[in-house]
Each structure stands twice: as C-alpha cells, then as structure tokens.
C-alpha positions as CSV (number, residue, x, y, z in Angstrom):
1,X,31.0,-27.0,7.0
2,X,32.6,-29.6,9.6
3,X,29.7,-31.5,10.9
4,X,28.9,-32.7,14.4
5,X,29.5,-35.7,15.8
6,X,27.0,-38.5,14.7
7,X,24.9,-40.4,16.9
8,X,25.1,-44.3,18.1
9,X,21.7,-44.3,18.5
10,X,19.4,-44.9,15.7
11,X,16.1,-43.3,17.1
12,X,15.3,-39.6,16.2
13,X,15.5,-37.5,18.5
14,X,12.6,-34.9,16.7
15,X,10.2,-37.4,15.9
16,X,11.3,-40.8,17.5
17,X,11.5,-42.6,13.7
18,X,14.2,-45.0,13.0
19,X,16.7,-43.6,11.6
20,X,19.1,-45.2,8.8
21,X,21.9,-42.9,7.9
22,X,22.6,-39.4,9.0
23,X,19.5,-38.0,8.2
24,X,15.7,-39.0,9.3
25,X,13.7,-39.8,6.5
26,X,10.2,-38.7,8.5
27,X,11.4,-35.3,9.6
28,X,14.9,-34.8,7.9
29,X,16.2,-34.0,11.2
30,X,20.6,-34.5,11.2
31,X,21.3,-37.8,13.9
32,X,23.9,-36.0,15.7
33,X,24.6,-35.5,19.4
34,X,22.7,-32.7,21.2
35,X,25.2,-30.8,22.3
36,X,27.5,-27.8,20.5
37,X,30.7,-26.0,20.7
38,X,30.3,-22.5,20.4
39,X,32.1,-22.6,17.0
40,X,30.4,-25.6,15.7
41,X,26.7,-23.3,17.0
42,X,28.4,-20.3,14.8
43,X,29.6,-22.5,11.8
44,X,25.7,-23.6,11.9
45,X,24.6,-20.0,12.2
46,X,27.1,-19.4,9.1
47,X,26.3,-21.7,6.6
48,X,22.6,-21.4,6.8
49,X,22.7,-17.7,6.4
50,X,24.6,-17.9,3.0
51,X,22.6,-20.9,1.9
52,X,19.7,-18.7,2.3
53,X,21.0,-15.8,0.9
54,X,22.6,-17.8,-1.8
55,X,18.9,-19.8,-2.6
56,X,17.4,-16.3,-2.5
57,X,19.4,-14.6,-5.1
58,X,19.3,-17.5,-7.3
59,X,15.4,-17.9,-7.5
60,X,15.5,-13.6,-7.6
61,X,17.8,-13.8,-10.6
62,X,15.7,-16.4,-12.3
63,X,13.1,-15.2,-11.5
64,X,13.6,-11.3,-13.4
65,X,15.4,-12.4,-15.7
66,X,14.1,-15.6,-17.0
67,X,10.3,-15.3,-17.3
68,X,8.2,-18.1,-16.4
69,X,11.0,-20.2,-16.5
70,X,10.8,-19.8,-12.1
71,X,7.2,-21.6,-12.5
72,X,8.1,-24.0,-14.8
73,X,10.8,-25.2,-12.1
74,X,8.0,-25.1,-9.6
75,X,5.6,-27.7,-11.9
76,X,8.7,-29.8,-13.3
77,X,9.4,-30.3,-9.1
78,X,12.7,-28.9,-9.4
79,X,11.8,-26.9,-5.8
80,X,15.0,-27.3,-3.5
81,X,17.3,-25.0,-5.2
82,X,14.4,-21.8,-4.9
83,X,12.8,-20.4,-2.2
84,X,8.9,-21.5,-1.5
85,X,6.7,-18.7,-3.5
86,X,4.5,-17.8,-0.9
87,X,7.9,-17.5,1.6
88,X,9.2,-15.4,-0.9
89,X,6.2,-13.0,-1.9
90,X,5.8,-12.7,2.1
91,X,9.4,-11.0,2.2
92,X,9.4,-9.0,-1.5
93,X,5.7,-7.5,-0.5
94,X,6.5,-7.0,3.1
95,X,9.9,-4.8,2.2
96,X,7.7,-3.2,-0.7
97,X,5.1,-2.3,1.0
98,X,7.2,-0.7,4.2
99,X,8.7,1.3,1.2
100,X,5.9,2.4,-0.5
101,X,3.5,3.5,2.6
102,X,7.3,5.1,4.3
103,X,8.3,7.3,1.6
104,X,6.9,7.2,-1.7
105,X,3.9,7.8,-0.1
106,X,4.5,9.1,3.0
107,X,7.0,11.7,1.4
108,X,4.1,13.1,-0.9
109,X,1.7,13.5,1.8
110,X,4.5,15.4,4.2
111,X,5.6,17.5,0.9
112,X,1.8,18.5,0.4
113,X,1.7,19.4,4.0
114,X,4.9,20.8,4.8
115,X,4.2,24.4,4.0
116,X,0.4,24.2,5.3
117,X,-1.3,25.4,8.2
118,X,-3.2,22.4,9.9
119,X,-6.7,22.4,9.3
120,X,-7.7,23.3,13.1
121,X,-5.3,26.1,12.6
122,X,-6.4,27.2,9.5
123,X,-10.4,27.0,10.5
124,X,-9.7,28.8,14.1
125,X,-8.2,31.9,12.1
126,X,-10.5,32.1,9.7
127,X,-13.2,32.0,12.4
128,X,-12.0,34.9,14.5
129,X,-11.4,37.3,11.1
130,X,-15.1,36.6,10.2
131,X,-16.2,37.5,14.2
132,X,-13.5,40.5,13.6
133,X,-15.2,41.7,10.7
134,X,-18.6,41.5,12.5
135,X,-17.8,43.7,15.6
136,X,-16.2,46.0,12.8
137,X,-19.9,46.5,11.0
138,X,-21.7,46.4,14.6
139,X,-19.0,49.4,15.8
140,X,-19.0,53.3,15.1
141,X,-16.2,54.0,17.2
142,X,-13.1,54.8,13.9
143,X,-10.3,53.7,17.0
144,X,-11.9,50.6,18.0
145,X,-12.1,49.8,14.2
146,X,-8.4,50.8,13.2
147,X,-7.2,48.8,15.9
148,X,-9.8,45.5,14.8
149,X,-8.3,46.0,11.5
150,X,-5.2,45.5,12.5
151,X,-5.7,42.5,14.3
152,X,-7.6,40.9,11.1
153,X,-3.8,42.2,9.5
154,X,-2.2,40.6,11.6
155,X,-4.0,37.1,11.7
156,X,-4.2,37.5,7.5
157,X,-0.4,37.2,7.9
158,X,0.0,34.6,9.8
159,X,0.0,31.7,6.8
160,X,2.4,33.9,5.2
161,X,5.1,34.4,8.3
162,X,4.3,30.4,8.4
163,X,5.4,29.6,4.8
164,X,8.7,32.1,5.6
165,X,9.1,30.1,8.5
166,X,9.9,26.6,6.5
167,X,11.4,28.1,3.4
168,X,14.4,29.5,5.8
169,X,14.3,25.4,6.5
170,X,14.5,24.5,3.2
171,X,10.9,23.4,3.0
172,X,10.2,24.9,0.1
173,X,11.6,25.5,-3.2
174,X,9.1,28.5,-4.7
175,X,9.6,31.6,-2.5
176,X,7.2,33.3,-4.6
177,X,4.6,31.6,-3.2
178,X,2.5,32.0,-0.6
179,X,-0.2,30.2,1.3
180,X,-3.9,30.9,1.1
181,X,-6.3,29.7,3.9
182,X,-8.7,27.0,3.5
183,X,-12.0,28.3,3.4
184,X,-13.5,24.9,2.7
185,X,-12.8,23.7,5.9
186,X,-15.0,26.5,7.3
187,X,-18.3,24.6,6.5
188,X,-20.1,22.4,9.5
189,X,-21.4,19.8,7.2
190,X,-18.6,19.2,4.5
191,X,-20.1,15.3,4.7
192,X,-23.6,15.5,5.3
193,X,-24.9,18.1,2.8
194,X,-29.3,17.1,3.1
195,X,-28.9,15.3,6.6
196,X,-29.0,16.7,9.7
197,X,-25.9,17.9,11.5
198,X,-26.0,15.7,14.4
199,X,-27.2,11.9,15.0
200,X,-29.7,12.7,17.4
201,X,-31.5,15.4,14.4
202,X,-31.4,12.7,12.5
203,X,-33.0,9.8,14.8
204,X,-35.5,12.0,15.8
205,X,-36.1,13.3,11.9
206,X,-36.8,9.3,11.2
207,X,-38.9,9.3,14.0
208,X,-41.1,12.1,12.8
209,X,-41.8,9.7,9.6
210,X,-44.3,6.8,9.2
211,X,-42.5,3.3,8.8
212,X,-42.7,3.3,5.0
213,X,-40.8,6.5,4.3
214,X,-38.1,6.0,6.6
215,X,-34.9,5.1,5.4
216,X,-33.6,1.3,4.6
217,X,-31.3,-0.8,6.3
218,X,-28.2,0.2,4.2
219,X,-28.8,3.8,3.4
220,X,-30.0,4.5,7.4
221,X,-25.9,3.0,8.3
222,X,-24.6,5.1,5.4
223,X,-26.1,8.1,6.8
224,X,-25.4,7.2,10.2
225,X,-21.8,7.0,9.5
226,X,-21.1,9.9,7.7
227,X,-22.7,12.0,10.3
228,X,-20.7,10.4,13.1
229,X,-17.2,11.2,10.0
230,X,-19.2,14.8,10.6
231,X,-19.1,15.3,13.9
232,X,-15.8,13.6,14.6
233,X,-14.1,16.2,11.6
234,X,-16.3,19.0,11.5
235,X,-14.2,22.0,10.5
236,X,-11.9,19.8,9.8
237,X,-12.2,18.7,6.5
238,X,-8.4,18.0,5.6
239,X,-7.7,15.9,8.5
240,X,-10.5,13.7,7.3
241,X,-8.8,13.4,3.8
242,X,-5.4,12.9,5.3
243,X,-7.1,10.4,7.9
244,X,-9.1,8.5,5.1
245,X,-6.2,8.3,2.7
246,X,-3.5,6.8,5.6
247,X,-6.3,4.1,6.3
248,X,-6.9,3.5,2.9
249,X,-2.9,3.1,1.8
250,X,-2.3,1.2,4.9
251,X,-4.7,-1.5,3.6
252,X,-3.3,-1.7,0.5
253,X,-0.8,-5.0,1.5
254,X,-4.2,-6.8,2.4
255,X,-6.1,-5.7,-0.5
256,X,-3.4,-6.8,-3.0
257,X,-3.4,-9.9,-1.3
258,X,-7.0,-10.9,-1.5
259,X,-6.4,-10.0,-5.4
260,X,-3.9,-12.9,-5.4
261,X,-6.5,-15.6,-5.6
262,X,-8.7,-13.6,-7.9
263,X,-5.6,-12.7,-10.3
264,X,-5.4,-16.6,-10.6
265,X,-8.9,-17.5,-10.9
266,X,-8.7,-15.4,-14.0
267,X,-5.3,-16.9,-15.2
268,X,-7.4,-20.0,-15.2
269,X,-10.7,-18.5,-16.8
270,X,-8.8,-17.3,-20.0
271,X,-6.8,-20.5,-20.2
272,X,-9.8,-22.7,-19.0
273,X,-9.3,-25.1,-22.4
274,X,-6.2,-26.3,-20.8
275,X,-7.4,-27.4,-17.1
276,X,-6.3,-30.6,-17.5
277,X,-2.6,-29.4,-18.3
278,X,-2.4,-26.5,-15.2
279,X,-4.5,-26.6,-12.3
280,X,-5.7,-23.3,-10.7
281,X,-2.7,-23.8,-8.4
282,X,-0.3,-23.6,-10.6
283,X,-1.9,-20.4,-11.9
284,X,-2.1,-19.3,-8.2
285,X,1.8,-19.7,-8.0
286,X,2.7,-18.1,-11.5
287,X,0.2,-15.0,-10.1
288,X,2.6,-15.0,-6.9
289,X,5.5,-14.7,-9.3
290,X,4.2,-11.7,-11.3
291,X,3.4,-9.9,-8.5
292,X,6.9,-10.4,-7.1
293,X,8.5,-8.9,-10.5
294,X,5.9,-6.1,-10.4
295,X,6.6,-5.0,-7.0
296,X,10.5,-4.6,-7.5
297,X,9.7,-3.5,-10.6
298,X,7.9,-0.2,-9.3
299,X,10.7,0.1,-6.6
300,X,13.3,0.2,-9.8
301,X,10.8,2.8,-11.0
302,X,10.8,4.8,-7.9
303,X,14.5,5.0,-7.5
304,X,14.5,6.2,-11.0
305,X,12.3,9.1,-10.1
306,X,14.3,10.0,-7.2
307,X,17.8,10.0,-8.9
308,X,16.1,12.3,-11.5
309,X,15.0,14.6,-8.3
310,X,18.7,14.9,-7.1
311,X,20.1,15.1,-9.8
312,X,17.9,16.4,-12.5
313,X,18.5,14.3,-15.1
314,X,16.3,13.3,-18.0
315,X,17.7,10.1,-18.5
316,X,16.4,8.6,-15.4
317,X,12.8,9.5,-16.8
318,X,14.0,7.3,-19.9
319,X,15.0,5.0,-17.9
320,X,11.6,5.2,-15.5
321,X,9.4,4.7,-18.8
322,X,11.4,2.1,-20.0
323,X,11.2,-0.1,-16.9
324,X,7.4,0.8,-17.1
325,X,7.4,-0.8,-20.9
326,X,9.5,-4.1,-19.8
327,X,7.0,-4.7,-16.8
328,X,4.3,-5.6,-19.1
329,X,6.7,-6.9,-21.6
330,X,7.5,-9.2,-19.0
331,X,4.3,-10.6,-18.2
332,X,3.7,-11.1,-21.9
333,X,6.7,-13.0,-22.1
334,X,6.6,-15.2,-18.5
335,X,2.6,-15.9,-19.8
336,X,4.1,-17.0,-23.0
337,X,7.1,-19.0,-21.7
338,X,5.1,-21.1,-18.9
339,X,2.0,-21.5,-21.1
340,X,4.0,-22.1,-24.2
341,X,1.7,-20.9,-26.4
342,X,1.8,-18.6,-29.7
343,X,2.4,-14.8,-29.9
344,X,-0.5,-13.3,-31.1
345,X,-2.7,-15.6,-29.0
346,X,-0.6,-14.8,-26.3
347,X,-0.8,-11.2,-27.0
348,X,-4.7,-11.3,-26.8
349,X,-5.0,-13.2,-23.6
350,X,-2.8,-10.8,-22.3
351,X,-5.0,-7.8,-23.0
352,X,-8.0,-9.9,-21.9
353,X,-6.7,-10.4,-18.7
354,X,-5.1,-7.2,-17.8
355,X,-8.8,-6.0,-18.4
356,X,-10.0,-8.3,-16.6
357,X,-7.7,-7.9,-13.6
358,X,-7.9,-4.2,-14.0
359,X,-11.5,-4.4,-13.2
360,X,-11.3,-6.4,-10.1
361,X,-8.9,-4.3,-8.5
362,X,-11.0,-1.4,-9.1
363,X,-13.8,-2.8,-7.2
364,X,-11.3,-4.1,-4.4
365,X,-10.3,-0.6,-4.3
366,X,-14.0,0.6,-4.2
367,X,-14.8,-1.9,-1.4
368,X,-11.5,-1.1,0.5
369,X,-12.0,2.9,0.6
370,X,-15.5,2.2,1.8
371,X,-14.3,0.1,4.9
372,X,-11.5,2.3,5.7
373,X,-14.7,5.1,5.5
374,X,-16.0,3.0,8.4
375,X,-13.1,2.0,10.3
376,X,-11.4,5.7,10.7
C-alpha cells in the first residue's frame, strides 16, 4: 500500500506524544500529513478491508479446525494476527442469532400457521355457531331452522375454503387435510383457572379476607399478572403462545450471553486444582471460543436440514448427525488441547461439565420464560 507523506513534525497529532519514527508509541497513531488524495483515502479504505477479512478468516480457520490451539495463541500473547474474542463472538452471535430467530425459527412458526385461522377468527366463528345452535333449540318455526342450519353450514366451512385457499398457493403439501377449529381458545380463563376473571374480582376477593389468609407478596404478583395475560388474551389463547414464544426466542442472544460468564465459572470449578496455571479469564475466553464453533456449527446443521428439504436426500441427515457428533467431539478435543491434560480425565471433566452447564442453562431458560411472561 503506498503510504502518505510523513510528517516534519515530531508531535502527534492524536495524542500530542513525541513521536520517534513513523508511528506513536502512546496511541500507534501513523505521523503523516493530514490531508488525502482521494486515491490514497481509497487505497486506505482497501487495505484495511482485506486485512480484516484476511485476520478474520485466519483466526475462523484456526479456530474450527485447530481446537484450542486459538486460545493457546491468546495465553502465549501471540494476539495481532487474530481478531479480539469478544470482537469476534459479537459478529458470529450477532449473524447467528439474526439467522436463527429469521428463519429457522421464524419459518416454523409461519409453517405452523400458514394454513390456520387466527385465533380471533377461529373464536368469533365458533361463538356465532354455538348462539346458532341456541336460537335453533329456542325456535319451532322448521324455515327459520333450515335456513339457521345453513348458516352454521356455511360458517363450519369456512376453515375448510381457508385451507383450499393456501394450498392453490402452495402453502400446503397434504391436500387431504383439513383444518379443525380451536375449541380451546373458546374458554374465558385459559390462564387463571381458581382466580377470578378480572383484577378488580380479585382485589376485592383479597379484601373480603382477614390479613393472614390473604395472599403473599410473590404469589399476589403472580396472580396479578396472569390475570392482566387473561384479560389482555382472553379468547385468545394462541396469540398468547405465539406472543410468549417471540418474546421468549427474541431473548435468547441475552440469555446465552449471561451464560458466558457462568459457562467459565464452571470451566474453572472442574479445573480449580490448576488456578495458578489458568485464571478464570482465560477460561472466560476459551468459553467465548466454544460458543463461537457451536454457533456455526448448528448453522452447518441447519443448512444440512434444508438441502435435505429441497432435495430429499438422506445423506444430508448423515451429514446433519455427523456435524452433531464432531460438535462435542470438538469441545472434548479443544478442552484437551488447551488444558493438555489426559484422555480419560479429559473425557470425565467433559461429562461433568456439560452436566453442569446443562443445568444452568435450564434455569436461565426457566428464569427467561418467566420474564418474557411479564414483559409481553
């Protein structure tokens, strides 16, 4: 890359240090005039975009396919050449998790939906067939009934012309089948079965009480809440799922990066005997690492899957559960790489803490899906 001209001056001009040389040894900062040609501010623009693709690749290609070796670098010093972990978990986690919630997830939750009847829909029809079927028993009039019938016909159809609709779109597969209507949603109090309907019933039921039987702190907001989810959703018990679930899988890039810390806190618990030799940092950064492989590891898996869909292949399902085998093989083989120490004891630790981790994610989990059950 042709470089710009050098300065006379030996003050720099970021940080006002002396400067001996081309470079400033306080800020690193390149003593050369101010001003750019426009090829010279391209030629810039140039090299610094292949230096960081070229810096990304190489700690990507390390990184898969030389486990622990990427951490080892990191703790020998050797940091230059690679990009910073953190940096580099920020962008694998950020394009994997726009992946994830965008179509793996997103395309199973429009699949299961596609040929459905929103809930509002579903409950309004199901509500006028029942009030149908009243006036029918209330009436003696035979025309007046044939022609209340037929409405009830009619609306009975509706999911039916519906699920016609978006298989002449290509929305469905199965022709055979057909939609049913959702029944469950016709309840008032899908969420609140022993509480009262509304908030006020149920301020004025604790009211009614002496101070003793009323309910606690935490089991007056848990009932509070869920009748508010109620009242908000009532005969609407799918849009509550589908609300619930979005929330809940929208969290997931937080919740898997609060585990981070936690994932290394037990890195360091299992190897606590050698403290001295790896500090929990150093656990912390071969935690970033894993997750890294683990996360393009499931997209691998994911492509897999859909090849198989278009093309209907088994091997791809081969090749799916293989790349499911190699991602714990891998962590096996980075933990015993960067803590160099022998198979079998490697092979237990590794159990140990994939229970271990296992466990805390399923309370993160538990403790996510109860906030998004307040936040929605």
């Amino acid at each position: 890359m042709p470089h710009a001209k050098a300065r006379k001056e030996t003050n720099c001009l970021n940080c006002n240090a002396e400067v001996n040389g081309r470079y400033c040894s306080v800020c690193g900062q390149e003593n050369i005039e101010p001003e750019e040609t426009f090829w010279q501010l391209l030629s810039h623009f140039v090299y610094d975009l292949f230096h960081y693709d070229g810096k990304a690749l190489s700690t990507l290609k390390t990184l898969i396919f030389k486990p622990g070796v990427l951490t080892l670098e990191y703790v020998r010093g050797r940091r230059a050449s690679y990009l910073h972990p953190i940096r580099l978990y920020i962008f694998i986690s950020a394009a994997f998790f726009i992946i994830f919630i965008s179509f793996i997830i997103g395309n199973k939750m429009n699949n299961a939906d596609v040929n459905q009847l929103t809930s509002a829909q579903s409950s309004t029809i199901n509500t006028s067939i029942d009030r149908l079927k009243d006036s029918i028993a209330k009436t003696n009039d035979p025309g007046k009934k044939a022609a209340l019938q037929q409405t009830i016909d009619a609306l009975q159809k509706v999911p039916i012309l519906f699920k016609q609709k978006n298989i002449a779109a290509g929305g469905e597969k199965n022709k055979n089948s057909f939609i049913k209507l959702d029944t469950s949603n016709h309840s008032d109090n899908f969420l609140v079965d022993g509480l009262p309907g509304t908030l006020n019933e149920y301020n004025q039921q604790q009211a009614r009480v002496s101070q003793e039987k009323r309910d606690g702190w935490f089991k007056r907001t848990i009932s509070t809440r869920l009748i508010q989810l109620n009242e908000k959703y009532r005969n609407n018990k799918n849009d509550f799922i589908k609300d619930l679930t979005e929330h809940f899988f929208h969290s997931l890039p937080t919740m898997m990066f609060v585990s981070l810390p936690i994932a290394a806190l037990i890195f360091q618990l299992v190897y606590i005997r050698r403290r001295k030799q790896f500090a929990y940092v150093l656990h912390g950064v071969f935690s970033v690492h894993i997750y890294i492989v683990v996360y393009i590891f499931i997209l691998i898996i994911y492509a897999f899957n859909l090849l198989r869909d278009i093309a209907h292949w088994q091997l791809f399902d081969y090749l799916s559960t293989i790349t499911i085998i190699g991602t714990f093989y891998y962590i096996y083989k980075a933990m015993r790489n960067f803590y160099e120490q022998g198979r079998w004891k490697t092979v237990l630790k590794f159990f140990i803490i994939l229970f271990l981790y296992f466990m805390q994610l399923s309370i993160l989990m538990i403790l996510f899906f109860m906030t998004s059950l307040i936040q929605i």
